[in-house]
DSSP file (Angstrom, degrees, kcal/mol; ACC not computed):
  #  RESIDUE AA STRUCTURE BP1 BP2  ACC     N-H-->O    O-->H-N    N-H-->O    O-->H-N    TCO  KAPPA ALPHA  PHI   PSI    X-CA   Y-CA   Z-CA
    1    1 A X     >        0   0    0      0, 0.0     4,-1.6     0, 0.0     5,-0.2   0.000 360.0 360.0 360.0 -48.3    0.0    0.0    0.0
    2    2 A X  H  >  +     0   0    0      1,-0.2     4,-0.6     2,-0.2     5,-0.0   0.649 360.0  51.6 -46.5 -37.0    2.5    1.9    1.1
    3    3 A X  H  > S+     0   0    0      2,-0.2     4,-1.9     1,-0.2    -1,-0.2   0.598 114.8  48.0 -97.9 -14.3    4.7    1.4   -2.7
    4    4 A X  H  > S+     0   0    0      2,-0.2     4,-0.8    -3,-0.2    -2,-0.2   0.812 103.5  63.2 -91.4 -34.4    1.2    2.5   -4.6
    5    5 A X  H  X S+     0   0    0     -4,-1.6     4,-1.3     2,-0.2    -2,-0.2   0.826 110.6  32.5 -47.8 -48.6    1.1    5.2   -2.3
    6    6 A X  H  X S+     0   0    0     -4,-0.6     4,-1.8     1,-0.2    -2,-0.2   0.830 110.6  59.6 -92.6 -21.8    4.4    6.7   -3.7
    7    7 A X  H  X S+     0   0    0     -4,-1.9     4,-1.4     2,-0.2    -1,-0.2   0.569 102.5  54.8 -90.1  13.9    4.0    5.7   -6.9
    8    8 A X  H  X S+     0   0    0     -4,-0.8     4,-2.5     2,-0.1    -2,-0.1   0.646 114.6  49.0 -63.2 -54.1    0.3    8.1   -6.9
    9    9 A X  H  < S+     0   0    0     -4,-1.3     4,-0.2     2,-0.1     5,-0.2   0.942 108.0  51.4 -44.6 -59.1    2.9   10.7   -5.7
   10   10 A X  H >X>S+     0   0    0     -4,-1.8     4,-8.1     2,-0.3     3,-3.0   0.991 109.5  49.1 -52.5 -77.0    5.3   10.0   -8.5
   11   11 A X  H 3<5S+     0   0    0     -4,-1.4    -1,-0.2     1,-0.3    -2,-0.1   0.794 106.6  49.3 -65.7 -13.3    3.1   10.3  -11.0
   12   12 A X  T 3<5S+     0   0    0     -4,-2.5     4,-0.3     2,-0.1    -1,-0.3   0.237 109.3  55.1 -98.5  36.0    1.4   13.5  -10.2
   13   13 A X  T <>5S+     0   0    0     -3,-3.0     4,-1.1    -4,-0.2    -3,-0.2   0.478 108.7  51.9 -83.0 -37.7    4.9   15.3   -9.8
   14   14 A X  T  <5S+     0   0    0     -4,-8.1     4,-0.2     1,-0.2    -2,-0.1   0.857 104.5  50.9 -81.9  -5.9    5.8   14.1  -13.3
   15   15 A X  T >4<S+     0   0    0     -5,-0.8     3,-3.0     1,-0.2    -1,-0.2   0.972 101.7  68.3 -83.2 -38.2    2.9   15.4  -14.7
   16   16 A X  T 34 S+     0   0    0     -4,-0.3    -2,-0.2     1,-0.3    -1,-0.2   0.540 113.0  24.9  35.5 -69.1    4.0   18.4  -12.9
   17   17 A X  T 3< S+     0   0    0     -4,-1.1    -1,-0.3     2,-0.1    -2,-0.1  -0.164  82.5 144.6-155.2  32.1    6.9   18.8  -15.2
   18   18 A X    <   +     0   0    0     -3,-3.0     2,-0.2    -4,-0.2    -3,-0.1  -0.359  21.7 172.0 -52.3 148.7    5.9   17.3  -17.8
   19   19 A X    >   -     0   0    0     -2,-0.1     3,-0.7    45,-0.0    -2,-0.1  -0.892  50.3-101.3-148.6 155.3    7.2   19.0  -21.5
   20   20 A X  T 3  S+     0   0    0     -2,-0.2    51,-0.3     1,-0.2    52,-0.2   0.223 123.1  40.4 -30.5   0.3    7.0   18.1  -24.7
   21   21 A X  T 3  S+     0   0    0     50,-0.1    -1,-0.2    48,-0.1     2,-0.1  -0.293  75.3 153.4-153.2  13.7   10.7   16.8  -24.8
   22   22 A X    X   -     0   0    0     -3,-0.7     3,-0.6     1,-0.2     4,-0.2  -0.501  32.9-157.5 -71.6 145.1   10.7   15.1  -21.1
   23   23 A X  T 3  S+     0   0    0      1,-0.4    -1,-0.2     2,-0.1     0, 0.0   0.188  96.7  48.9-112.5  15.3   13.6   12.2  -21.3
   24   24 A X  T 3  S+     0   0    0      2,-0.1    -1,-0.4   -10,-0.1     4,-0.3  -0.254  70.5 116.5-148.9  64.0   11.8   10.5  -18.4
   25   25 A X  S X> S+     0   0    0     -3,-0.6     3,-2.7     2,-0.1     4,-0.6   0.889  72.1  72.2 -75.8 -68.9    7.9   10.6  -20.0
   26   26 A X  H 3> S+     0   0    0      1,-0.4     4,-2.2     2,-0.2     5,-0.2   0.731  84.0  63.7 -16.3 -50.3    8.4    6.8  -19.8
   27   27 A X  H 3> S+     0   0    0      1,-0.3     4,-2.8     2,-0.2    -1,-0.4   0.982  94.3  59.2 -53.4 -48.9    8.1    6.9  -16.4
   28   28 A X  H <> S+     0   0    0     -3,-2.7     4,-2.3    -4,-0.3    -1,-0.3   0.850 103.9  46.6 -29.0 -57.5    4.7    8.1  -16.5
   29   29 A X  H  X S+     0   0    0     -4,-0.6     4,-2.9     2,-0.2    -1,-0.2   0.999 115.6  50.3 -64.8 -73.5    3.3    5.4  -18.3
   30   30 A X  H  X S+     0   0    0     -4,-2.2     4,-1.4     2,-0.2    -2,-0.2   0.799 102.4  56.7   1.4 -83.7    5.1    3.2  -16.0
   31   31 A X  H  X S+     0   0    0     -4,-2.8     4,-1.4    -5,-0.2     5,-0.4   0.972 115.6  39.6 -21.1-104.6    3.9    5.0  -12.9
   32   32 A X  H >X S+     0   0    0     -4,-2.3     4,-2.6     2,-0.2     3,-1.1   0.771 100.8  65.5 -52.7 -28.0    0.0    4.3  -14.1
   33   33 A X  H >X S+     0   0    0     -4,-2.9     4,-1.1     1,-0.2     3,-0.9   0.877 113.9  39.8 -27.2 -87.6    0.4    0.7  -15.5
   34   34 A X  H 3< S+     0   0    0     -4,-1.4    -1,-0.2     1,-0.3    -2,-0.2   0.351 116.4  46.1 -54.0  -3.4    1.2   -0.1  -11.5
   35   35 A X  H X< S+     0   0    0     -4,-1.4     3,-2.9    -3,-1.1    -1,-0.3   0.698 113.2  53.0-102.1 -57.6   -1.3    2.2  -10.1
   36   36 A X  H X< S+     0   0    0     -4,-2.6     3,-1.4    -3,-0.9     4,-0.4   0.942 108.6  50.1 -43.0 -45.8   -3.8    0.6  -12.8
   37   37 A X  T 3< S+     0   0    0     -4,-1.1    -1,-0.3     1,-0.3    -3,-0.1   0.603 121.3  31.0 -86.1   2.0   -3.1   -3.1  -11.7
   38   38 A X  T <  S+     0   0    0     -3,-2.9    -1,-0.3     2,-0.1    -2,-0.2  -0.368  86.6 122.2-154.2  46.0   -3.6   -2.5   -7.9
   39   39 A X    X   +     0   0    0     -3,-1.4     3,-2.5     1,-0.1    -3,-0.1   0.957  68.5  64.8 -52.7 -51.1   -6.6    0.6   -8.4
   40   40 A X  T 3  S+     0   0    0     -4,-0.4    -1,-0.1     1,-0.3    -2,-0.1   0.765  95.6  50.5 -69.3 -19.3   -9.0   -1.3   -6.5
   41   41 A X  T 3  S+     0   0    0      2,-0.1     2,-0.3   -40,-0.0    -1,-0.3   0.081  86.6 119.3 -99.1  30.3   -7.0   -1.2   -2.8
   42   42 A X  S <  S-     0   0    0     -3,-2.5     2,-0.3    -7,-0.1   -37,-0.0  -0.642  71.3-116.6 -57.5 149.2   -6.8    2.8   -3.5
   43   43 A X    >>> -     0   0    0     -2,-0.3     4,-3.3     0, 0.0     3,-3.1  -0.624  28.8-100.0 -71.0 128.5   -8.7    4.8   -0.6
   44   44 A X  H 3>5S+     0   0    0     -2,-0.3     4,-2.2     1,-0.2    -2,-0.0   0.859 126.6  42.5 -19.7 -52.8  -11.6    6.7   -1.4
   45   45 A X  H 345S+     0   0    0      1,-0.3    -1,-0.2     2,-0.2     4,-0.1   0.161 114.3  53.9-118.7  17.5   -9.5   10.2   -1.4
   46   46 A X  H X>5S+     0   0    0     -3,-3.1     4,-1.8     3,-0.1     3,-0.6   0.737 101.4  56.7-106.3 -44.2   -6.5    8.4   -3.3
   47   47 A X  H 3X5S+     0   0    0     -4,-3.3     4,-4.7     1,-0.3     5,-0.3   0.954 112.2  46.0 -50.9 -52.4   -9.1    7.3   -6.0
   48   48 A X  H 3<<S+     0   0    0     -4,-2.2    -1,-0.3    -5,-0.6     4,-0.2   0.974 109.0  52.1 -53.6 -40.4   -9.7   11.2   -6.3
   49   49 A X  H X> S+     0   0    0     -3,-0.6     3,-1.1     2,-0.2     4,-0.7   0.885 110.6  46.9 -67.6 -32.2   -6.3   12.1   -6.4
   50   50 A X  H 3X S+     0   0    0     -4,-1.8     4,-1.7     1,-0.4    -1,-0.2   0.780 105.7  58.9 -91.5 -32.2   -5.7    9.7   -9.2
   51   51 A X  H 3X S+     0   0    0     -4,-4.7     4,-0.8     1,-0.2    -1,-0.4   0.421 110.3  50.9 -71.5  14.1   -9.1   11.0  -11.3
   52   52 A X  H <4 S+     0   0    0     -3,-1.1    -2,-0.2    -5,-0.3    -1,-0.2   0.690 105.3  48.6-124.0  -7.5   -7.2   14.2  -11.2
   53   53 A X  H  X S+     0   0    0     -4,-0.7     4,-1.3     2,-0.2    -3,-0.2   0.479 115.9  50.2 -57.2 -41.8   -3.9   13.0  -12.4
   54   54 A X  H >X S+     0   0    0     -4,-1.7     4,-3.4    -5,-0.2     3,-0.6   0.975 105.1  51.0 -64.3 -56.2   -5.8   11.5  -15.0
   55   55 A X  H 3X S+     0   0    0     -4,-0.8     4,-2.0     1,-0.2     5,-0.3   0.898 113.4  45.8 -51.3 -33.7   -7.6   14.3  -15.8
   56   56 A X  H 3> S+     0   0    0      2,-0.3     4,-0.6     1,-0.2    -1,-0.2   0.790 108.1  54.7 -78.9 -24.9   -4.4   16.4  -16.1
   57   57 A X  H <X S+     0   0    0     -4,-1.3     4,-3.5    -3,-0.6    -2,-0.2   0.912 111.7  51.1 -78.8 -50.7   -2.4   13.6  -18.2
   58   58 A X  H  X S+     0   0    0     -4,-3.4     4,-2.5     1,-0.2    -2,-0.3   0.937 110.0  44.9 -46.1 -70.3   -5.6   14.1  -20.4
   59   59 A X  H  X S+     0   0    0     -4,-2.0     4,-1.3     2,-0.2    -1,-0.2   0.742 113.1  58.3 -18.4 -47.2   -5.3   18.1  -20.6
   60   60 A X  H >X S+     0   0    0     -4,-0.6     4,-3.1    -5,-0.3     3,-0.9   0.987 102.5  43.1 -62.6 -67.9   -1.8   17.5  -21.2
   61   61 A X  H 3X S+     0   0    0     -4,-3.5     4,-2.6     1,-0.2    -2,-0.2   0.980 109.7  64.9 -50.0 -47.1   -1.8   15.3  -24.4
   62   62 A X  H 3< S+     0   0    0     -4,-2.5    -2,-0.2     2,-0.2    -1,-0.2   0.655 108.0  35.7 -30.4 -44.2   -4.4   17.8  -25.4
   63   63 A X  H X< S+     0   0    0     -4,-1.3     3,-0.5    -3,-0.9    -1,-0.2   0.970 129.9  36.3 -72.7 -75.1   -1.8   20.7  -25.4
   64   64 A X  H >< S+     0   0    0     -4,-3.1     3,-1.3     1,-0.3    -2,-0.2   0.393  80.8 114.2 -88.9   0.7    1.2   18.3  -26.8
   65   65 A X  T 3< S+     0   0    0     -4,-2.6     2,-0.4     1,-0.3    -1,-0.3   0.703  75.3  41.4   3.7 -80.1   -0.7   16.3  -28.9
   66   66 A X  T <  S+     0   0    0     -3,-0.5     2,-0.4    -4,-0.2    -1,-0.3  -0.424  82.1  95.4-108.4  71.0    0.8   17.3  -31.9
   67   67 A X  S <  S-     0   0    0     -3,-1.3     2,-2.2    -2,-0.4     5,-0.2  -0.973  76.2-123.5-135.4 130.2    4.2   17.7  -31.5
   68   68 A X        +     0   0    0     -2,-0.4     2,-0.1     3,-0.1    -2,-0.1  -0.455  54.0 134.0 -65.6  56.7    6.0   14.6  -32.6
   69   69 A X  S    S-     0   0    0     -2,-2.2     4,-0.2   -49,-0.1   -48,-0.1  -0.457  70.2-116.2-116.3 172.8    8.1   13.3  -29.8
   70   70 A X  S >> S+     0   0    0      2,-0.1     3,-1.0    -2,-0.1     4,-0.8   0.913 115.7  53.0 -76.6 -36.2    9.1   10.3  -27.8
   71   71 A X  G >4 S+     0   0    0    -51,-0.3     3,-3.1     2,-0.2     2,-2.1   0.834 104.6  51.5 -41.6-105.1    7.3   12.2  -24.8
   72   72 A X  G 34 S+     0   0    0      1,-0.4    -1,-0.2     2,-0.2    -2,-0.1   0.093 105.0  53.0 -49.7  -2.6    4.4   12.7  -26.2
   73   73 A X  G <4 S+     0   0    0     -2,-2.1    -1,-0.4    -3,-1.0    -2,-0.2   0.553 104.9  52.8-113.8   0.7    3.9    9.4  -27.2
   74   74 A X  S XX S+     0   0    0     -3,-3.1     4,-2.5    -4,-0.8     3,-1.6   0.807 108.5  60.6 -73.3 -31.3    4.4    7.9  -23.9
   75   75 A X  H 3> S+     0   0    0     -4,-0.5     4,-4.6     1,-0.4     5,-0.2   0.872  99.1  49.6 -33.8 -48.7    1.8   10.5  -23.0
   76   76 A X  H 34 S+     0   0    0     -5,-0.2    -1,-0.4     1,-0.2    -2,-0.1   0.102 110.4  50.8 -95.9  37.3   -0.6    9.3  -25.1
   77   77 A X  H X> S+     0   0    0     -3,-1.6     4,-1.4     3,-0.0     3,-1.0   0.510 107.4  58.0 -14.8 -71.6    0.0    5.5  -23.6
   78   78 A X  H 3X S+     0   0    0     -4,-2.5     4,-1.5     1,-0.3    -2,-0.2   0.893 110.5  39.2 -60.4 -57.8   -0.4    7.1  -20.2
   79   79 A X  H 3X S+     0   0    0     -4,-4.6     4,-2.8    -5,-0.2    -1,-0.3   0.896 102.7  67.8 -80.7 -12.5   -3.9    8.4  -21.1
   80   80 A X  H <> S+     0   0    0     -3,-1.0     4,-1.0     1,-0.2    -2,-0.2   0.958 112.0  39.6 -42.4 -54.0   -5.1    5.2  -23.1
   81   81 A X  H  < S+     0   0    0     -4,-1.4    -1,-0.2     1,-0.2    -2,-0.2   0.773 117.2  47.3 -86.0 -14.1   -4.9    3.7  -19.6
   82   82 A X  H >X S+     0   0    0     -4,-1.5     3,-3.0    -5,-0.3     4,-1.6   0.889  97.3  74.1 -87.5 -36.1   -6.4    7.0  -17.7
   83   83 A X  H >X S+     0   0    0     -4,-2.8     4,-3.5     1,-0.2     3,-1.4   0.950  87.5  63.0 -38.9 -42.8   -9.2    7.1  -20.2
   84   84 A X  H 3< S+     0   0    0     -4,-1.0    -1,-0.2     1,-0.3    -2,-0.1   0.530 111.5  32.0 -73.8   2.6  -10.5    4.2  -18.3
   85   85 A X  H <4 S+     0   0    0     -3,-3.0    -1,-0.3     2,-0.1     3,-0.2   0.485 118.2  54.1-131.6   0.6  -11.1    6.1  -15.2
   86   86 A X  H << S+     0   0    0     -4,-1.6     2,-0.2    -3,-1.4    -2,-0.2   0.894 127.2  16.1 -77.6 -42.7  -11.8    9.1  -16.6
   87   87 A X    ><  -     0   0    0     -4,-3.5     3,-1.4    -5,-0.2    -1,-0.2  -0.769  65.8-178.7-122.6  76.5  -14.6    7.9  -18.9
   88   88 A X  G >  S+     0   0    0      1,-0.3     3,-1.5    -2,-0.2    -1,-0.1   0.667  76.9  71.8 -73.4 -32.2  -15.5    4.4  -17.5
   89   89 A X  G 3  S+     0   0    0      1,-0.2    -1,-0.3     2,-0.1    -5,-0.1   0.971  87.3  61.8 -40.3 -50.5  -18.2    4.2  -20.5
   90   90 A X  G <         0   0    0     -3,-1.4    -1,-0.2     1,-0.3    -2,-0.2   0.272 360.0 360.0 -86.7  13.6  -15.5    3.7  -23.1
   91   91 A X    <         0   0    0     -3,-1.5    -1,-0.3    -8,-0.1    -2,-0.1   0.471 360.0 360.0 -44.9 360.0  -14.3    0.5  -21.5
C-alpha cells in the first residue's frame, strides 16, 4: 500500500513537469500501468487524487498532442490507460 502510495505521488509530480521533450515521460506510463493493476485497494481520497492525475495527463496530451516526440507518445499511452477512469463508459 505503502509502494502505490508513492507511486500516486510519482506520477502527479511528473505530470508536474511534464514537457513536450521530457527524457523520463516513460516513467509516467510506468507509474500508471502499477497504479492501474492494484486501483481497486486505492482509498476513497486516493481514487480522487488519481481522477485528477488523470484528468491532467488528459489536458496535457491535449496541449502536446501534436508535436512529434518520444514524450508525447508515452503520454498518449499514459492516457489510453487514464481514459478508463476518466470515462468508465469507453471500456
Amino acid at each position: 500500500m505503502k509502494n502505490l502510495e508513492k507511486l500516486l505521488k510519482a506520477y502527479g509530480i511528473g505530470l508536474s513537469y511534464f514537457n513536450e521533450d521530457d527524457p523520463e515521460a516513460d516513467l509516467l506510463f510506468v507509474y500508471r500501468s502499477e497504479i492501474e493493476k492494484h486501483k481497486q485497494i486505492l482509498t476513497p481520497s486516493q481514487l480522487n487524487e488519481l481522477y485528477k492525475y488523470d484528468l491532467k495527463a488528459f489536458e496535457l496530451y491535449e496541449k502536446y498532442k501534436n508535436f512529434k516526440t518520444e514524450a508525447v507518445e508515452w503520454l498518449k499511452e499514459t492516457v489510453k490507460l487514464a481514459k478508463s477512469n476518466l470515462f468508465p463508459q469507453l471500456k
